[in-house]
N, CA, C and O atoms as CSV, one atom per row, in Angstrom:
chain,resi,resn,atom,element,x,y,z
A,1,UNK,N,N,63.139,34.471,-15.628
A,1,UNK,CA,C,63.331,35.110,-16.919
A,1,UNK,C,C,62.437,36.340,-16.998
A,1,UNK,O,O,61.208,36.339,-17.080
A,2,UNK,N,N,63.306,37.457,-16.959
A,2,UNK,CA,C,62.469,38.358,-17.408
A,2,UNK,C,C,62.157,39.030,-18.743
A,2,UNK,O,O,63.079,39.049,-19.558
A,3,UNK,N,N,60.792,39.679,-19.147
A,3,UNK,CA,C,60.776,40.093,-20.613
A,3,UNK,C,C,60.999,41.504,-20.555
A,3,UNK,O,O,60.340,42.224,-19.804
A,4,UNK,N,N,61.926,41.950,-21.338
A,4,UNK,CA,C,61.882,43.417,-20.972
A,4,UNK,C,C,61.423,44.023,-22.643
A,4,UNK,O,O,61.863,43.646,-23.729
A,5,UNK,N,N,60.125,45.351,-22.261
A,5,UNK,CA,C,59.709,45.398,-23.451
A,5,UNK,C,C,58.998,46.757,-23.459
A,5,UNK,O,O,58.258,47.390,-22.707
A,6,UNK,N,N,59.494,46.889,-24.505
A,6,UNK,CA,C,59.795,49.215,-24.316
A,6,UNK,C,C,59.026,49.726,-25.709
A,6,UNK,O,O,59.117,50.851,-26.200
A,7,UNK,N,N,58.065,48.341,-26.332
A,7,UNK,CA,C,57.087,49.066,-27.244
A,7,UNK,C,C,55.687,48.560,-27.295
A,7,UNK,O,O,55.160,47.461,-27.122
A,8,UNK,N,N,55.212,49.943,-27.641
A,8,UNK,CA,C,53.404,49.457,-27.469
A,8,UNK,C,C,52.958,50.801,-28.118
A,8,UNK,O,O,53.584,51.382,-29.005
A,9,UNK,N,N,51.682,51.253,-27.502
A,9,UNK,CA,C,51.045,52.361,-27.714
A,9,UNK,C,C,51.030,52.974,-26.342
A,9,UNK,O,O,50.672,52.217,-25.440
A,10,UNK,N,N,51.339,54.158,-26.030
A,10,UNK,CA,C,51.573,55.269,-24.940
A,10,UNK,C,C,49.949,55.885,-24.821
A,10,UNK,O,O,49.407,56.566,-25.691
A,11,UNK,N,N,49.362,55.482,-23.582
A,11,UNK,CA,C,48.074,56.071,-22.976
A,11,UNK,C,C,47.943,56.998,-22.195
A,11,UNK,O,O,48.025,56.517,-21.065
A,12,UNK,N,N,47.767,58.184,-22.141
A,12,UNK,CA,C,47.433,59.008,-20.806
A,12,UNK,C,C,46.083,59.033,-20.216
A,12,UNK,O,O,44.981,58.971,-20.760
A,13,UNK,N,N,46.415,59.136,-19.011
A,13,UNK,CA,C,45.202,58.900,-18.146
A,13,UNK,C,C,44.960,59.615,-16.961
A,13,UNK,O,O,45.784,59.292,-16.106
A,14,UNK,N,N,44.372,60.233,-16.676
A,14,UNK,CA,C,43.370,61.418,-15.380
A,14,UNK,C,C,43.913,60.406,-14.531
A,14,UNK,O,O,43.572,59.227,-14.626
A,15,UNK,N,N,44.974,60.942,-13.479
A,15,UNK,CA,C,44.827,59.891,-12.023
A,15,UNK,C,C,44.313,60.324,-10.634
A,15,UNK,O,O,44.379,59.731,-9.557
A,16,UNK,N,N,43.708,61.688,-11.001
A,16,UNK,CA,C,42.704,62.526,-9.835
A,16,UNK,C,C,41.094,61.899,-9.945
A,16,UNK,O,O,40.719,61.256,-10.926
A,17,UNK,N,N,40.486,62.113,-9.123
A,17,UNK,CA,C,39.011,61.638,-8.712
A,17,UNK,C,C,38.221,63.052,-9.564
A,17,UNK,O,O,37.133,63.068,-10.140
A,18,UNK,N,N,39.110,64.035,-9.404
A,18,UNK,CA,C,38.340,65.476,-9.984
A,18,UNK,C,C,38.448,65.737,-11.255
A,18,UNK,O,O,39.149,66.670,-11.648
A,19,UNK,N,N,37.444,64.575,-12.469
A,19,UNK,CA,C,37.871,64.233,-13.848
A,19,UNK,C,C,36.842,66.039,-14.324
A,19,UNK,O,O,37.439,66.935,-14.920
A,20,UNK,N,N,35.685,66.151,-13.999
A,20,UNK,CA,C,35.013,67.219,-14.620
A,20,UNK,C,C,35.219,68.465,-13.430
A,20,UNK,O,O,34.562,69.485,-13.638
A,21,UNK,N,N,36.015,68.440,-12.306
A,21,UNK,CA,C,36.177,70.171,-11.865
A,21,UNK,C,C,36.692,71.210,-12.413
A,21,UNK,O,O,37.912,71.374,-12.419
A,22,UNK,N,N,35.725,72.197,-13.038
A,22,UNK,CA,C,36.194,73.276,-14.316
A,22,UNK,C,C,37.521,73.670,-13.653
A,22,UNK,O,O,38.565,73.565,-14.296
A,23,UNK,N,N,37.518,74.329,-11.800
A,23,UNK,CA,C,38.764,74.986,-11.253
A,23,UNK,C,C,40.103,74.267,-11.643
A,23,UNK,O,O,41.050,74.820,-12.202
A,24,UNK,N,N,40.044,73.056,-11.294
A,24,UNK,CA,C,41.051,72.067,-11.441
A,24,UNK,C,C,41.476,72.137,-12.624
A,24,UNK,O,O,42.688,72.347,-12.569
A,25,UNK,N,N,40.998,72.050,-14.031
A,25,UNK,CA,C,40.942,72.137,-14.952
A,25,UNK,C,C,41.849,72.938,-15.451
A,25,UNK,O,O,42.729,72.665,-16.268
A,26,UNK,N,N,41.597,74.002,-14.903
A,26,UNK,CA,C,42.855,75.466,-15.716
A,26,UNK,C,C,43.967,74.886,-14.372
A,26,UNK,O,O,44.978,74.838,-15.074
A,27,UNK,N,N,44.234,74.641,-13.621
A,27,UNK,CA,C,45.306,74.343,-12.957
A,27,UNK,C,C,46.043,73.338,-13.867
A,27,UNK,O,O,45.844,72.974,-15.026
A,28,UNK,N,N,47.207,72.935,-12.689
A,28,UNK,CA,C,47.956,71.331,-13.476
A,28,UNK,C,C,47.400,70.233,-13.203
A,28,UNK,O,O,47.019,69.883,-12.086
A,29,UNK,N,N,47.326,69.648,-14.171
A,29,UNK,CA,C,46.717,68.181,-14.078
A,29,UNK,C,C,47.416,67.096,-13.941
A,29,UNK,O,O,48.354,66.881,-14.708
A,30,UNK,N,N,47.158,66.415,-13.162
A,30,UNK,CA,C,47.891,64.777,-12.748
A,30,UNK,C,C,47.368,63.966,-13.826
A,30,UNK,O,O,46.192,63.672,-14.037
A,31,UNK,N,N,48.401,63.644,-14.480
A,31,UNK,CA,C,48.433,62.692,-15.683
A,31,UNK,C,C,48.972,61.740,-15.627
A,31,UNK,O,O,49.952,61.954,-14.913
A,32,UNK,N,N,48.963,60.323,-16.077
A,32,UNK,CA,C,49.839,59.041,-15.932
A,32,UNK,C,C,49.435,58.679,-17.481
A,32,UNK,O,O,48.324,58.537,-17.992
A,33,UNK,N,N,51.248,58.549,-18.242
A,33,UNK,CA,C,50.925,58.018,-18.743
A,33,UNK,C,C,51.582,56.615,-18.983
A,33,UNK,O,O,52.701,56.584,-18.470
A,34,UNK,N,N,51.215,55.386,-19.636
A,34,UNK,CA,C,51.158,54.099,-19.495
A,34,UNK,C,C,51.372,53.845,-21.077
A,34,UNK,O,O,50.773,54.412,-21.991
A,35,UNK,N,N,52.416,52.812,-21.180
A,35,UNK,CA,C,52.418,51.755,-22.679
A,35,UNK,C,C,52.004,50.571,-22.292
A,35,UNK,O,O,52.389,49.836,-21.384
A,36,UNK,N,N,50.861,50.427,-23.382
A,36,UNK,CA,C,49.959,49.101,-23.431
A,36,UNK,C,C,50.423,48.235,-24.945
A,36,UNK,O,O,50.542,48.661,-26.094
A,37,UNK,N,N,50.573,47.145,-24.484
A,37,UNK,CA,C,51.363,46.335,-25.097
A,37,UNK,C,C,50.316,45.303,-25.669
A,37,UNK,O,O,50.121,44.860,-26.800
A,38,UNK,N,N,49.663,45.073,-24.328
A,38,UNK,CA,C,48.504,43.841,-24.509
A,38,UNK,C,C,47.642,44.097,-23.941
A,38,UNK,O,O,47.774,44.896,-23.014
A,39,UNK,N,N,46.556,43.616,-24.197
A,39,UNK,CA,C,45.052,43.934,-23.685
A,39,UNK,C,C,44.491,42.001,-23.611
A,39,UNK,O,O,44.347,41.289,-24.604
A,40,UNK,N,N,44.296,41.608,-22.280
A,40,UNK,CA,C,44.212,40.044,-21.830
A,40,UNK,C,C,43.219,40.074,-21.597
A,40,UNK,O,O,42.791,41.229,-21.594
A,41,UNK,N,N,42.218,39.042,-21.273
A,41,UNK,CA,C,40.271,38.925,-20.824
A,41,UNK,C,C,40.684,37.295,-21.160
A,41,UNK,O,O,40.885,36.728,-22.233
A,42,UNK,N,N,40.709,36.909,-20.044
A,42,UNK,CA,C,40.230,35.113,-19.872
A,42,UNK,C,C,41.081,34.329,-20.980
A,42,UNK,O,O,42.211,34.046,-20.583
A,43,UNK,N,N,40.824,33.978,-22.096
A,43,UNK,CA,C,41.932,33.244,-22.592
A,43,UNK,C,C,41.882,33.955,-24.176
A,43,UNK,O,O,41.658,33.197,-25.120
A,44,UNK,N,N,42.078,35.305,-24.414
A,44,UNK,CA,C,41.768,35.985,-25.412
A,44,UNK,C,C,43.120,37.200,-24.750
A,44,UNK,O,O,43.246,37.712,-23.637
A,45,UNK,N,N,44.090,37.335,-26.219
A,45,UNK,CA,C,45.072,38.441,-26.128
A,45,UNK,C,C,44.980,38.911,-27.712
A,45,UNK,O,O,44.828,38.369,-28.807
A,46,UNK,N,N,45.204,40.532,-27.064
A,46,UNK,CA,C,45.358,41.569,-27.891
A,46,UNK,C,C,46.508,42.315,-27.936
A,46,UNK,O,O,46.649,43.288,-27.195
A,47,UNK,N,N,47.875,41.750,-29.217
A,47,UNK,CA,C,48.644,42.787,-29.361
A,47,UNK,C,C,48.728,43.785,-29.791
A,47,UNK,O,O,48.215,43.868,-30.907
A,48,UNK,N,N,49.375,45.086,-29.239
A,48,UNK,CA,C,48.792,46.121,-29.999
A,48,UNK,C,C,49.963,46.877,-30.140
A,48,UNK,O,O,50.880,46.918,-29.319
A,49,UNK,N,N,49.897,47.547,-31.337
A,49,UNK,CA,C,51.560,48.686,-31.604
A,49,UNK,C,C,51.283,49.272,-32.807
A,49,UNK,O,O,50.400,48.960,-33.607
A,50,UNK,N,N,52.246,50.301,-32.895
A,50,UNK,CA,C,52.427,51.238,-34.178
A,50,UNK,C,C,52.989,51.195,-35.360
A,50,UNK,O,O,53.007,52.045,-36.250
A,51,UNK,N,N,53.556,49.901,-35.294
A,51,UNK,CA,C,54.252,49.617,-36.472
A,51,UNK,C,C,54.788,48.049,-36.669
A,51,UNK,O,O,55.369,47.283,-35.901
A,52,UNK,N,N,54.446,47.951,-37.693
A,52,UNK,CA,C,54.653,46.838,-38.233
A,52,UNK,C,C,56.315,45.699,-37.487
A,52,UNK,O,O,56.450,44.499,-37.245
A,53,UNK,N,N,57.040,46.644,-37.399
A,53,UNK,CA,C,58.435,45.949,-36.578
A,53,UNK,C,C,57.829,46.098,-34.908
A,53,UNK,O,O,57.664,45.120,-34.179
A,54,UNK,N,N,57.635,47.089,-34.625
A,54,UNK,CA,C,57.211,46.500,-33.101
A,54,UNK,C,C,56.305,45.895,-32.624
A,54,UNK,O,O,56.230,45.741,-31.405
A,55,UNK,N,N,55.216,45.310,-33.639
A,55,UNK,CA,C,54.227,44.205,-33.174
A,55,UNK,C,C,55.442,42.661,-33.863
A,55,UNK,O,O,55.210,41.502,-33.519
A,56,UNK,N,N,56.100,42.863,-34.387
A,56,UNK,CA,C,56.295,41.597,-34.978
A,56,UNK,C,C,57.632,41.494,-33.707
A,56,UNK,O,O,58.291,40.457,-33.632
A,57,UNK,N,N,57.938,42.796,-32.674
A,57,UNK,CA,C,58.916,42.258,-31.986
A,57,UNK,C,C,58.115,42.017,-30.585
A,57,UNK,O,O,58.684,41.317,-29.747
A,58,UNK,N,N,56.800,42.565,-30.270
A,58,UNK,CA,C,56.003,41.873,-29.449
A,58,UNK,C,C,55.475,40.621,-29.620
A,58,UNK,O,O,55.379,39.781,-28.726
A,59,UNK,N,N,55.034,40.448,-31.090
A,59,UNK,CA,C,54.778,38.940,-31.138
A,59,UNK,C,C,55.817,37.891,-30.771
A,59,UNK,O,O,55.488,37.037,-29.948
A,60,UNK,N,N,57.091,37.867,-31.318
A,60,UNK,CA,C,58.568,37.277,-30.806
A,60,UNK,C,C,58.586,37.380,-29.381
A,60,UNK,O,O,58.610,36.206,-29.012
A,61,UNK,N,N,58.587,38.159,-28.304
A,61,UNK,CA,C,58.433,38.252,-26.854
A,61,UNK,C,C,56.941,37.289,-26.410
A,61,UNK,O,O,57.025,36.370,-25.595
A,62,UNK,N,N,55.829,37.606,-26.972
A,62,UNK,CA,C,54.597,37.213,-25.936
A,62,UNK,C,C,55.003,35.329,-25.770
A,62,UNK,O,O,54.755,34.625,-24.791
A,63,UNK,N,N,55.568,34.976,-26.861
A,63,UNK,CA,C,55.707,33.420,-26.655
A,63,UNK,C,C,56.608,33.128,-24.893
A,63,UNK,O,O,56.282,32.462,-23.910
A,64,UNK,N,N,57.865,34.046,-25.214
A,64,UNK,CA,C,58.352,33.725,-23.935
A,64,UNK,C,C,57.476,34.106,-22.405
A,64,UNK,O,O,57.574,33.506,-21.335
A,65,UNK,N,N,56.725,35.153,-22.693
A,65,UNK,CA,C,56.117,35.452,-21.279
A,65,UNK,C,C,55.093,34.476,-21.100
A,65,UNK,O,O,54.845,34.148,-19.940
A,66,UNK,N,N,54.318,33.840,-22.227
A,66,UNK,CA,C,53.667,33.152,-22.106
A,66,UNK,C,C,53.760,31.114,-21.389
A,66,UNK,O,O,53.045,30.238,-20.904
A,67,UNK,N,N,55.131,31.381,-21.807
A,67,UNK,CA,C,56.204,30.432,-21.546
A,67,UNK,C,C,56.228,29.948,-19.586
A,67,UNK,O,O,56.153,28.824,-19.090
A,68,UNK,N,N,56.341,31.108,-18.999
A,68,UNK,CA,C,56.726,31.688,-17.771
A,68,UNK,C,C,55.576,30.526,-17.390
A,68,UNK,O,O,55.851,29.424,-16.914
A,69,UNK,N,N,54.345,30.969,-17.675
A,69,UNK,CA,C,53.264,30.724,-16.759
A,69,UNK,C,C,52.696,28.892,-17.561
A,69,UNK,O,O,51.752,28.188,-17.200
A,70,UNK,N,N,53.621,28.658,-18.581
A,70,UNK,CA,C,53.592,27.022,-18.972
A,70,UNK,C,C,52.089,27.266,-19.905
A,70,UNK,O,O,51.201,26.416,-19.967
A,71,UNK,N,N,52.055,28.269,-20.416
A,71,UNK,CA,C,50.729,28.705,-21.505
A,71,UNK,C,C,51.637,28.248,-23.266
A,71,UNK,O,O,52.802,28.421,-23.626
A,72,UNK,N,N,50.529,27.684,-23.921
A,72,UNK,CA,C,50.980,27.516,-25.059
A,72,UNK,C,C,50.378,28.820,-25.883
A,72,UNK,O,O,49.466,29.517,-25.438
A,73,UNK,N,N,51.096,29.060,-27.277
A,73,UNK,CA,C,50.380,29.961,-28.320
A,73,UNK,C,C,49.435,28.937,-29.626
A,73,UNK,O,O,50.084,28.392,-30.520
A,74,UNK,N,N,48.517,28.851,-29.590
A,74,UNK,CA,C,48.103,28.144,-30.537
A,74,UNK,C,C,47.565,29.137,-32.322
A,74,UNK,O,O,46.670,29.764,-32.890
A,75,UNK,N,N,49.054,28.551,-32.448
A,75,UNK,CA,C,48.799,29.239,-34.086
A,75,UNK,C,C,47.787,29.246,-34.692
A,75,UNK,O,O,47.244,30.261,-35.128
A,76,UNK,N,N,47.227,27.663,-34.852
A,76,UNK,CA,C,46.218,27.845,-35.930
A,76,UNK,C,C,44.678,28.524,-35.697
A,76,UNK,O,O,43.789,28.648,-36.540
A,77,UNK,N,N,44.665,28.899,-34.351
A,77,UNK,CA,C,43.733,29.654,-33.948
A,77,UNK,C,C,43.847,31.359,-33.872
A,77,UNK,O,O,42.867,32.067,-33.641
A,78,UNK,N,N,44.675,31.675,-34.014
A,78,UNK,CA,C,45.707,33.066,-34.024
A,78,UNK,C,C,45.383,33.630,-34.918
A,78,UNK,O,O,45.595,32.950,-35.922
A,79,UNK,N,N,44.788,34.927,-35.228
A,79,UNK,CA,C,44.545,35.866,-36.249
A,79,UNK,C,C,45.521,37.170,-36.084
A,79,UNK,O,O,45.877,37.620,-34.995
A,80,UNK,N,N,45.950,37.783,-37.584
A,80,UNK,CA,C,46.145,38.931,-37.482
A,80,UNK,C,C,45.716,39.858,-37.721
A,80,UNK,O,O,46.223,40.016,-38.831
A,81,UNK,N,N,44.797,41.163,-37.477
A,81,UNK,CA,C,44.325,42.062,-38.347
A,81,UNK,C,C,45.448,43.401,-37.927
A,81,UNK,O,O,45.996,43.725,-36.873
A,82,UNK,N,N,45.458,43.926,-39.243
A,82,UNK,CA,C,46.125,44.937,-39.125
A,82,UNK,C,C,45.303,45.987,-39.672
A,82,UNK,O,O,44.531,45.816,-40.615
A,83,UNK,N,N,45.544,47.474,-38.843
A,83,UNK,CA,C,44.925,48.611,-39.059
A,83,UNK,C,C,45.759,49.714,-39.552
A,83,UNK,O,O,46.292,50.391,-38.673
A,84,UNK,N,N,45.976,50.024,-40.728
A,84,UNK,CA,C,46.698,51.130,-41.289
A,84,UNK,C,C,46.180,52.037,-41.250
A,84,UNK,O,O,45.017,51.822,-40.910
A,85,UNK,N,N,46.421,53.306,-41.459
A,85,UNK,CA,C,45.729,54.585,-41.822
A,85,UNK,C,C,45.131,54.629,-42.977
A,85,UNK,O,O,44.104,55.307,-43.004
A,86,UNK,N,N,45.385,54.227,-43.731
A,86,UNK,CA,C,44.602,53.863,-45.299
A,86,UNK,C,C,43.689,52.634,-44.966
A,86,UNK,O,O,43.659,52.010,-43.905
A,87,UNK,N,N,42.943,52.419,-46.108
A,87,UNK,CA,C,42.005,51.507,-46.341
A,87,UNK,C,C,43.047,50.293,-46.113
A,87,UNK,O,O,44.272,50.242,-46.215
A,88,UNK,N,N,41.946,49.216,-45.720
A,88,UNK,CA,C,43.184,48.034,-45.313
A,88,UNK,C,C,43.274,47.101,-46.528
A,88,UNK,O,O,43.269,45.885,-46.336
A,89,UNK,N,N,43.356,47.597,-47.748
A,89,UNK,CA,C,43.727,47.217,-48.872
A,89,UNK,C,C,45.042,47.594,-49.666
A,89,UNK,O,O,45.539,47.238,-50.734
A,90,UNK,N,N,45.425,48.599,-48.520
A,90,UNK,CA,C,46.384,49.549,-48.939
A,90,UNK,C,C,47.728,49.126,-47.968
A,90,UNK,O,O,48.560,49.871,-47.449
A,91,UNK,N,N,47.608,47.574,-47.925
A,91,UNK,CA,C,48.896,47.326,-46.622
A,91,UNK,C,C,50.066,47.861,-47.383
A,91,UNK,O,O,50.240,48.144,-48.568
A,92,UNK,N,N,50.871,47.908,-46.227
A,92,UNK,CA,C,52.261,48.104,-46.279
A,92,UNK,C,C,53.800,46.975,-46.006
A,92,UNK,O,O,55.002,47.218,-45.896
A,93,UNK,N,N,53.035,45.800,-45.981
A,93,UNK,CA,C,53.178,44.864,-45.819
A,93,UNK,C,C,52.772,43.250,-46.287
A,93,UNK,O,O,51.570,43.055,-46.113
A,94,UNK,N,N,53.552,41.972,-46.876
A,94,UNK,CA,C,53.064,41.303,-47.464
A,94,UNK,C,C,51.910,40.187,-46.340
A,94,UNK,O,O,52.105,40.220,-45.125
A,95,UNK,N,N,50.923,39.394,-46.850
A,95,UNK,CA,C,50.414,39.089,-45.838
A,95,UNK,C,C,50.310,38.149,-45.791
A,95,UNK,O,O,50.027,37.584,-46.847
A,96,UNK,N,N,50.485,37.203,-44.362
A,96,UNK,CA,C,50.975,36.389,-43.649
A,96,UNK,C,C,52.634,36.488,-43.374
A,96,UNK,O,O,53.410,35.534,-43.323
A,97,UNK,N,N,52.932,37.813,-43.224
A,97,UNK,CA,C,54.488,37.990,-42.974
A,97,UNK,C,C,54.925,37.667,-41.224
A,97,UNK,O,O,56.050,37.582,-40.731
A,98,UNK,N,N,53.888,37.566,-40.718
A,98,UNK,CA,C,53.769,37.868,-39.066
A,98,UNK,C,C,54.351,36.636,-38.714
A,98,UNK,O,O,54.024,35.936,-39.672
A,99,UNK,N,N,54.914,36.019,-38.060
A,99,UNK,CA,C,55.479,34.746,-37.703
A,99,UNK,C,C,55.280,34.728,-36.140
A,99,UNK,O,O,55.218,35.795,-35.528
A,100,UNK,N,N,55.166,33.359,-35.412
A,100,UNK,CA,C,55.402,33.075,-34.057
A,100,UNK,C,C,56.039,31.625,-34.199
A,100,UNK,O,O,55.479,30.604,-34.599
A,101,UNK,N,N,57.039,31.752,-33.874
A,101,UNK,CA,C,58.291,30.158,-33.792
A,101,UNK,C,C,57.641,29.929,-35.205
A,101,UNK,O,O,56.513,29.461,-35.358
A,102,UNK,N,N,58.404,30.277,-36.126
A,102,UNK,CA,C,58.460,30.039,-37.506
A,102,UNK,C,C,56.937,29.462,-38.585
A,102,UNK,O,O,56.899,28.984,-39.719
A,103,UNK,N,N,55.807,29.801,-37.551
A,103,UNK,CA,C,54.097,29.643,-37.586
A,103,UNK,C,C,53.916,31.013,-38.702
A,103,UNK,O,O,54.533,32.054,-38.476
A,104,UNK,N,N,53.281,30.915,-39.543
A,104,UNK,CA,C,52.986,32.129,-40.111
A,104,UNK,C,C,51.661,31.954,-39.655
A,104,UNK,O,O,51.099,30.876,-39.464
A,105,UNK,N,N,50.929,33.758,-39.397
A,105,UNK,CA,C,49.677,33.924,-38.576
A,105,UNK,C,C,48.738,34.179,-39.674
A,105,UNK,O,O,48.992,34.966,-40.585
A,106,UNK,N,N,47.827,33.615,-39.596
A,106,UNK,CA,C,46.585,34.450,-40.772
A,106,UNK,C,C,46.416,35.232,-40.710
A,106,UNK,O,O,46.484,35.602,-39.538
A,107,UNK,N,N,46.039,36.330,-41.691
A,107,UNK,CA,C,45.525,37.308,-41.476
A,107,UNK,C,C,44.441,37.797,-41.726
A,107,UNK,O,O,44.294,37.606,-42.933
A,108,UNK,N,N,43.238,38.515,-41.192
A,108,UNK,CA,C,41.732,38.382,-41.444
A,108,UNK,C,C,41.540,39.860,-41.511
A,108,UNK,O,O,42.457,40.606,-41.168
A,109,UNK,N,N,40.219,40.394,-42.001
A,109,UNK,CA,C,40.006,42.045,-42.319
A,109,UNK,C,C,38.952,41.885,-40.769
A,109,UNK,O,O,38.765,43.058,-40.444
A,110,UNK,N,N,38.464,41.275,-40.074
A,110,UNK,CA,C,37.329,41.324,-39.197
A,110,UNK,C,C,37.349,40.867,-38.425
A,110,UNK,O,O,38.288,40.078,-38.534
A,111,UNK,N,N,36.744,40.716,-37.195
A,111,UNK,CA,C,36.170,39.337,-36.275
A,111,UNK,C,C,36.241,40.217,-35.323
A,111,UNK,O,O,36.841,41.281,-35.172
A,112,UNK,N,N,35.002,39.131,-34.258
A,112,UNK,CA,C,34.279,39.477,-33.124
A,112,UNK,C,C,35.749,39.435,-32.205
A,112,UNK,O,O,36.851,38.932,-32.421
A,113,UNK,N,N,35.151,40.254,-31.040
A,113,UNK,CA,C,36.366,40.345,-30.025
A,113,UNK,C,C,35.141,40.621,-28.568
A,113,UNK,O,O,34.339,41.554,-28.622
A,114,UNK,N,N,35.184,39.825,-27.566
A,114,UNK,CA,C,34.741,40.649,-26.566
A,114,UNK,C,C,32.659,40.805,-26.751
A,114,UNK,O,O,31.877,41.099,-25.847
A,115,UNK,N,N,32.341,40.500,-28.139
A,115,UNK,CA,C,31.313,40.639,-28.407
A,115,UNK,C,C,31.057,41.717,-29.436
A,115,UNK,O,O,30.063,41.730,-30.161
A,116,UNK,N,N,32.076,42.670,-29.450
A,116,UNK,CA,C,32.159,43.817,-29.994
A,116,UNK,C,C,32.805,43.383,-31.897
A,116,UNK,O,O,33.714,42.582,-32.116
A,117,UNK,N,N,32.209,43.985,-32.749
A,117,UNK,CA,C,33.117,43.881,-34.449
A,117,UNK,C,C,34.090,44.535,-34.708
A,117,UNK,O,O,33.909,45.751,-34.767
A,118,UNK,N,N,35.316,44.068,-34.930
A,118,UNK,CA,C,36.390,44.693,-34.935
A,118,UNK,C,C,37.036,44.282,-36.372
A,118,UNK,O,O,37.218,43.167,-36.860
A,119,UNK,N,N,37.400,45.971,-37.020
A,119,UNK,CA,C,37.629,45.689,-38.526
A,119,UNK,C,C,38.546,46.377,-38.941
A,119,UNK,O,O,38.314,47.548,-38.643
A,120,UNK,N,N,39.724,46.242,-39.619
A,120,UNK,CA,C,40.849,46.431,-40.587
A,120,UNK,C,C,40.488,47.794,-40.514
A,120,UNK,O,O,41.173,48.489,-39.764
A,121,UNK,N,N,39.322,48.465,-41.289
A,121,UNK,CA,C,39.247,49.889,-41.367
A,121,UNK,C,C,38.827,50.776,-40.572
A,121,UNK,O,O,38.599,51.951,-40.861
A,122,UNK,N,N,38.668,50.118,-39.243
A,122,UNK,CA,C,38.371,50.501,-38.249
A,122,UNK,C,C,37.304,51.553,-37.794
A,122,UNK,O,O,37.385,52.476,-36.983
A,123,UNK,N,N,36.010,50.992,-38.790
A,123,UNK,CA,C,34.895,52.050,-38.654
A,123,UNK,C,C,33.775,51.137,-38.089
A,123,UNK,O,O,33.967,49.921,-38.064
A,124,UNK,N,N,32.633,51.659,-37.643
A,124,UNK,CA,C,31.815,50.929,-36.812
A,124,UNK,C,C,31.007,50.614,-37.761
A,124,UNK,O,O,30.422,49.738,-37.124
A,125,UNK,N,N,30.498,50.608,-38.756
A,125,UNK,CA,C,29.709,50.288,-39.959
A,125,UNK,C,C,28.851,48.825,-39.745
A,125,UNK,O,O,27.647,48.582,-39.815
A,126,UNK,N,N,30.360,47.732,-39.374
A,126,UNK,CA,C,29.801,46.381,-39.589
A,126,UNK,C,C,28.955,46.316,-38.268
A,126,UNK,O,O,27.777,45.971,-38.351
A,127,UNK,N,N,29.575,46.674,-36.905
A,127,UNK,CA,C,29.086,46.743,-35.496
A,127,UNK,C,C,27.559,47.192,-35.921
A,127,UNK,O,O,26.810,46.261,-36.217
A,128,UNK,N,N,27.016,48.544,-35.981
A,128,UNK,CA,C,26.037,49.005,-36.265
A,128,UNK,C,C,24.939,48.174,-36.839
A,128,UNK,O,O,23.851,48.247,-36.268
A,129,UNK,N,N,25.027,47.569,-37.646
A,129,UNK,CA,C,24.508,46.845,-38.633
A,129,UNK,C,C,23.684,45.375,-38.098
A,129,UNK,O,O,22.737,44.699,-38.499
A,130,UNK,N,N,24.627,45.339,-36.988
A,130,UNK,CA,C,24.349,43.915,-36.008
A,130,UNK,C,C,22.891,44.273,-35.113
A,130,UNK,O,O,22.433,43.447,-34.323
């Protein structure tokens, strides 16, 4: 079974060794760019997208890929934070709308990731503070 899946966030990335040669620089540059969908580390996933329908159609997909490898999704451990361009008081969306197999996901303004504070308004304020 394959997942076929054509939304995320679009990354470009330097694929030369010569990241600071000024000459190179005014020439053409070798660029790659890449859609990142998920960001994985040991038993911790990060979906990531631009809009509210294409994370909720990545969330609908990660169950099956997850499927593949006989991995469960455990809902009640599952957070959602969402990052708008506005204050994250200002959703655009009702909350707990996010579903996985008919699971509605919590949704939280915060939490640790990686070690790092990661927040709805996406400013380093709380991090700093630590």
């Amino acid at each position: 079974m394959r997942v076929n899946l054509h939304k995320g966030i679009s990354i470009s990335t330097r694929t030369d060794e010569k990241l600071f040669d000024f000459f190179r620089l005014r020439s053409s540059i070798k660029v790659k760019e890449m859609l990142v969908r998920k960001l994985l580390y040991a038993d911790d996933s990060d979906l990531v997208s631009r809009s509210i329908e294409n994370t909720q159609h990545i969330v609908d997909q990660f169950p099956c890929a997850a499927h593949m490898f006989d991995l469960k999704i455990n809902t009640s451990k599952t957070e959602l934070l969402y990052q708008s361009p506005q204050r994250c008081f200002n959703r655009s969306r009702e909350p707990g709308s996010m579903r996985v197999h008919g699971d509605s996901l919590k949704d939280t303004e915060d939490f640790t990731y990686l070690g790092s504070a990661v927040t709805c308004i996406n400013y380093s304020d709380r991090e700093t503070e630590r």
